[in-house]
N, C-alpha and C positions, 0 to 999 in steps of 0.2 A: 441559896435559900432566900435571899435577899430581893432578889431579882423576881422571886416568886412573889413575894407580900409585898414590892412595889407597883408590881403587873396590877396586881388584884387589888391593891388600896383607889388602881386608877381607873379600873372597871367601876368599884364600887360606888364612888366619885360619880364617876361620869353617867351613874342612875339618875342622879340627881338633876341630871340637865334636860330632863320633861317639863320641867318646872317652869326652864327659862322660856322668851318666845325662840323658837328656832331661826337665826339669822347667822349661827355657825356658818364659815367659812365651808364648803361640801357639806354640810345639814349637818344628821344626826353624826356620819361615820368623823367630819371632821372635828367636832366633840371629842370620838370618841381617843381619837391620833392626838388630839392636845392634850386629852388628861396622861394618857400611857403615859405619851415621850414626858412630858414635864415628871411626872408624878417619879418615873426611871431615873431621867437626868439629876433630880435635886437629890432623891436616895443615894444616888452614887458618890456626889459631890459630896452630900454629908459622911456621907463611909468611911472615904477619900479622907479627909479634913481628920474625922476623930482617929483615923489610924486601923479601924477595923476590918478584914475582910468582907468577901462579899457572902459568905458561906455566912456569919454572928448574925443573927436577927437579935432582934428586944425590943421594947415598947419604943426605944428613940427610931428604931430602923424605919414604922410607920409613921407617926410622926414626920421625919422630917421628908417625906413625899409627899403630904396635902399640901405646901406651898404651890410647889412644882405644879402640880396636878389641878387646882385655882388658878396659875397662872397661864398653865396651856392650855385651858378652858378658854380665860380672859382674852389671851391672844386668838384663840381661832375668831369668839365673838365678836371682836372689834378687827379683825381681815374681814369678815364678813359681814359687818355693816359697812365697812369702808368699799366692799366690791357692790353692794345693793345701792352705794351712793351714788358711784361713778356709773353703773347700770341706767339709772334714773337719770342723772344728769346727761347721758348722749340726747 
């Protein structure tokens, strides 16, 4: 169940990113690939660390996937200015 309300915190997340200007690494879809995996990855770790299955959800389950989920945002934005710099620079 876990695995479900990570999915989804990192859909819901990555609504958000109309807002940014689009210079995502692959556009929108790559947004979309760094919220999931991050948003996935940190929920698991936190699981992992407190001891709990992946089946227990609670208020911390969501929680600790918005880092994740900001941060494989972050990372796709800054791959993709760094491929729009080296673009320009040829």
């Amino acid at each position: 169940m876990a695995i479900l309300v990570w999915f989804t915190l990192g859909i819901a997340v990555w609504h958000f990113s109309v807002f940014v200007p689009d210079r995502f690494r692959w556009g929108i879809v790559g947004a979309f690939v760094g919220a999931v995996i991050g948003a996935m990855l940190t929920g698991l770790l936190w699981q992992l660390a407190i001891g709990d299955g992946v089946g227990t959800t609670n208020v911390l389950t969501v929680l600790a996937a918005v880092p994740g989920c900001l941060l494989g945002m972050g990372l796709m934005y800054r791959l993709g200015i760094r491929d729009e710099r080296e673009l320009l620079s040829d």
